[in-house]
Backbone bond lengths (Angstrom), bond angles and torsions (degrees), N, CA, C in turn:
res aa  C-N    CA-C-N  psi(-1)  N-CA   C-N-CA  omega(-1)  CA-C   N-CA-C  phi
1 X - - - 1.442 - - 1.523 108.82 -
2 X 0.978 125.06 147.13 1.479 143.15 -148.11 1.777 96.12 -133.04
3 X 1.860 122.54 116.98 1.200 86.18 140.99 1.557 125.03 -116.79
4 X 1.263 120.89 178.55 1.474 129.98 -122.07 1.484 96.36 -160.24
5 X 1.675 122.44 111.58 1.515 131.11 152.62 1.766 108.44 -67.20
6 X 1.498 114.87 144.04 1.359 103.29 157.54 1.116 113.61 -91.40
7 X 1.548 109.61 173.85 1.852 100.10 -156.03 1.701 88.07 -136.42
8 X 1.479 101.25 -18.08 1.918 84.47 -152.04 2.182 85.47 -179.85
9 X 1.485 74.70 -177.24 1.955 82.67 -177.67 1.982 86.71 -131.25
10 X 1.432 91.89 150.76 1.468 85.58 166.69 1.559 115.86 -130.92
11 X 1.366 120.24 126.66 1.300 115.46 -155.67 1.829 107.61 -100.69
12 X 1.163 122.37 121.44 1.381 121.45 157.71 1.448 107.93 -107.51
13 X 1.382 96.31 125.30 1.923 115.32 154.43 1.404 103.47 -62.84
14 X 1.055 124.54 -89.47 1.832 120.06 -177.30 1.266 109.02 -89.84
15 X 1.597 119.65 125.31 1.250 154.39 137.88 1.357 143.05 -133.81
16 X 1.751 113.10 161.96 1.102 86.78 -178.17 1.777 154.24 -13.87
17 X 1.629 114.93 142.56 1.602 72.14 -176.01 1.524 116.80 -83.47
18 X 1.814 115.92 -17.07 1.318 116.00 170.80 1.698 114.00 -46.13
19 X 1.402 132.00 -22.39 1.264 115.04 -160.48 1.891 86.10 -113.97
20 X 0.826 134.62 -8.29 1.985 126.52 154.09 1.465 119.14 -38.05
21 X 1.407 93.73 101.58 1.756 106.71 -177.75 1.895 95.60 128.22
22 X 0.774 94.05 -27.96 1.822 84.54 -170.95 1.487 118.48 -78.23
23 X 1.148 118.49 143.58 1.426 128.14 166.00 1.513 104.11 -74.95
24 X 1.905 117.72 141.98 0.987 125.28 -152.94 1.736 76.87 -145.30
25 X 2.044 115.98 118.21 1.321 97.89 -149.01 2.073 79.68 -134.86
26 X 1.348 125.08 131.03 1.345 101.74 174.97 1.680 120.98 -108.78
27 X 1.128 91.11 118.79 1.579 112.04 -170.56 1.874 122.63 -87.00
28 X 1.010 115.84 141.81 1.625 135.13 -166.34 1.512 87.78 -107.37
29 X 1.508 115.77 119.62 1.618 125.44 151.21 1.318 102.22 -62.27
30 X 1.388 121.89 140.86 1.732 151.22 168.95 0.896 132.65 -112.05
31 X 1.568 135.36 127.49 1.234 130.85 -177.09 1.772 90.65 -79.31
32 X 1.898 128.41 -163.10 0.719 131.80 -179.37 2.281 98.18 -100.62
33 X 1.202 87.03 4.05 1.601 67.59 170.39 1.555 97.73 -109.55
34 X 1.645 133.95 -0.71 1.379 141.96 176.95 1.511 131.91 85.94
35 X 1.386 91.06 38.98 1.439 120.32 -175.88 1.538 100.98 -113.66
36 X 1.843 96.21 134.08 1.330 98.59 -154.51 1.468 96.20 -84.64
37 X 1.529 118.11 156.66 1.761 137.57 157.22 1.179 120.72 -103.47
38 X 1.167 119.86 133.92 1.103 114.61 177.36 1.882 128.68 66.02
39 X 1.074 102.38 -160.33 1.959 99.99 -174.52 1.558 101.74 -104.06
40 X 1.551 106.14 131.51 1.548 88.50 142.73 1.081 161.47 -6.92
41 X 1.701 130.41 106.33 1.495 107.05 -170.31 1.911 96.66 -103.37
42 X 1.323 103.91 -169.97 1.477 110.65 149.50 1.651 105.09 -130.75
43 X 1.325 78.82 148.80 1.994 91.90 -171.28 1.576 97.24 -126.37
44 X 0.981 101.62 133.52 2.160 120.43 127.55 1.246 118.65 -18.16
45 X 1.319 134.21 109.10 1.527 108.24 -171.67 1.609 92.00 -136.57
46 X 1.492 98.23 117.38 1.404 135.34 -148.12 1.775 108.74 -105.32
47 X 1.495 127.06 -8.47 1.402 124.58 -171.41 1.615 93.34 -155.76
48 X 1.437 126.09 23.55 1.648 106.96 160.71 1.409 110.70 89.95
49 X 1.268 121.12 34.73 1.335 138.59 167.77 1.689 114.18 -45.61
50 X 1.438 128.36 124.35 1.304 114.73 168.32 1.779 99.60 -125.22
51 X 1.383 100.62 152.30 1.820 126.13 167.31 2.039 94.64 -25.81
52 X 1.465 111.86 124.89 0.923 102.19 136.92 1.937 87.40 103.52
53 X 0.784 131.47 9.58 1.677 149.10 -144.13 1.393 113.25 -144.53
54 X 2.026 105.08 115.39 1.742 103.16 -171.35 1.714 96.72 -77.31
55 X 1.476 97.00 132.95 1.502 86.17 154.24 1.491 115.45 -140.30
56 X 1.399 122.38 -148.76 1.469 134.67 171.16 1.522 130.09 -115.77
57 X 1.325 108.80 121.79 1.622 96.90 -165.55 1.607 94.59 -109.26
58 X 1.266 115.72 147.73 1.654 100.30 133.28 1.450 87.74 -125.86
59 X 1.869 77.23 -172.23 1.405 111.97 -171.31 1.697 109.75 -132.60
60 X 1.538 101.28 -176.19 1.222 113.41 -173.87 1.494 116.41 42.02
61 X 1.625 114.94 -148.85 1.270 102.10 179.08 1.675 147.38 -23.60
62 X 1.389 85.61 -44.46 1.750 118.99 -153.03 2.243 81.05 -78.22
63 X 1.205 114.46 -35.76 1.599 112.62 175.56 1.676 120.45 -52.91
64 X 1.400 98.87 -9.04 1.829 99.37 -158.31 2.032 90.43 -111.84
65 X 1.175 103.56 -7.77 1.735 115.04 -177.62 1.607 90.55 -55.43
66 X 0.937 118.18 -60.82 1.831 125.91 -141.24 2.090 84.70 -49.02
67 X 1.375 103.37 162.83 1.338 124.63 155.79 1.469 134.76 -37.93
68 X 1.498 91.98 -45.93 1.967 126.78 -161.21 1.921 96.24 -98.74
69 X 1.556 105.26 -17.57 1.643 92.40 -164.00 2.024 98.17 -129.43
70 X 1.202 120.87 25.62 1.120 128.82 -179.70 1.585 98.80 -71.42
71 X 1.772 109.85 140.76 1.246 109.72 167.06 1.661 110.26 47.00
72 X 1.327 111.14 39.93 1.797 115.99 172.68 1.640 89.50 -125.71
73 X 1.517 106.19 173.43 1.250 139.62 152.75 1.175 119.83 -89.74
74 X 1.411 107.72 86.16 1.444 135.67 -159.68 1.970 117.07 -130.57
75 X 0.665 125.11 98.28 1.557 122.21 175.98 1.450 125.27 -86.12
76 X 1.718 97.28 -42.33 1.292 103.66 176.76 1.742 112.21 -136.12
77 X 1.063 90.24 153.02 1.646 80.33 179.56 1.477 114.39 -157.33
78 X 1.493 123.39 145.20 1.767 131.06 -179.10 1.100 109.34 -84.42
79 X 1.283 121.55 139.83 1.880 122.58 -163.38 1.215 84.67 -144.22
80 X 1.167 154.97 4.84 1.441 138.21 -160.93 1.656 116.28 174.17
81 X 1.496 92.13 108.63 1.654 80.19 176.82 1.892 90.61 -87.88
82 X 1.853 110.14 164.73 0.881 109.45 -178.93 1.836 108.35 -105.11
83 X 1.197 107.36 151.31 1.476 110.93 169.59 1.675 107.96 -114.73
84 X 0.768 139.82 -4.29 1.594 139.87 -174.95 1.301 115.84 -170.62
85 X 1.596 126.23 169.24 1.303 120.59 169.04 1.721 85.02 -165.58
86 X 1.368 103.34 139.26 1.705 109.73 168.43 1.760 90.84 -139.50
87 X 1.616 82.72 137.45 1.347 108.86 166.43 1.096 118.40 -129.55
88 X 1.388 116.47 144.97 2.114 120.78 -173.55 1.420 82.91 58.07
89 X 1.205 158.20 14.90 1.673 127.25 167.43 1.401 101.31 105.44
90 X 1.404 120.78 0.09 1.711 121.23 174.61 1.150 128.41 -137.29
91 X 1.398 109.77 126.62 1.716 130.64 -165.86 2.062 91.86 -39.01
92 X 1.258 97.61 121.36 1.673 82.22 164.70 1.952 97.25 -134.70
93 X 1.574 108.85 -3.86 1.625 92.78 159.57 1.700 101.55 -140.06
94 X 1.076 108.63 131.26 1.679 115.82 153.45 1.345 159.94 -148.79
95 X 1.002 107.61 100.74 1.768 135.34 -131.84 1.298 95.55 -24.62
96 X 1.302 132.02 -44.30 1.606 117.26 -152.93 1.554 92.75 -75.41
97 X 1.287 128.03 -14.11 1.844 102.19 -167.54 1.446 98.10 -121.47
98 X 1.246 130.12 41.16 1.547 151.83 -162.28 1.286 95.03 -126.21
99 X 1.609 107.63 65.88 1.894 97.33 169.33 1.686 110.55 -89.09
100 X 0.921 102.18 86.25 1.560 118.49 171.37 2.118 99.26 -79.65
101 X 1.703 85.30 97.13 1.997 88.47 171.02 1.303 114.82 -36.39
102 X 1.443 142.41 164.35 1.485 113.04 143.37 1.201 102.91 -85.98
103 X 1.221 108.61 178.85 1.658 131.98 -155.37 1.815 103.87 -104.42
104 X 1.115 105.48 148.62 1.521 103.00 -169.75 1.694 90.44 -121.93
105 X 1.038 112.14 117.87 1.692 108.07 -176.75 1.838 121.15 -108.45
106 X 1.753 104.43 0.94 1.455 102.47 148.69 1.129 146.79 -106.81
């Protein structure tokens, strides 16, 4: 499991037809202080993901598990937005005081 800022939406006119209807959402890997790793993915976004929002990705196999992404062409996919995380026994993320701006990318 991966976590993952959203960054942006990514829009295809023609695609597959298994993936027609889906939100196509592009996400930033995060450390827990929210510093990005690694590259960008684009995910499947499977529970209502919005811009600007920690969530959980996987990938590969474990992406095609969900309900919404069975038997698709799926690599990666969001299963979870997050509301909290404690580590050692202390709150170190929690969504309501996580004002992450959204991002203006033109």
């Amino acid at each position: 499991m991966i976590f993952a800022r959203v960054t942006g939406t990514v829009v295809c006119t023609l695609k597959d037809e298994k993936l027609v209807g889906f939100k196509l959402l592009l996400v930033q890997p995060v450390d827990l202080k929210n510093e990005p790793r690694g590259n960008p993915l684009v995910a499947v976004d499977t529970v209502g993901a919005g811009e600007g929002e920690l969530v959980l990705v996987v990938q590969g196999s474990s992406a095609r598990q969900t309900v919404r992404t069975q038997e698709r062409p799926v690599d990666a996919s969001i299963f979870a937005i997050i509301d909290s995380v404690e580590e050692g026994g202390r709150r170190v993320f929690e969504k309501a005081s996580d004002a992450q701006p959204a991002r203006n990318s033109r």
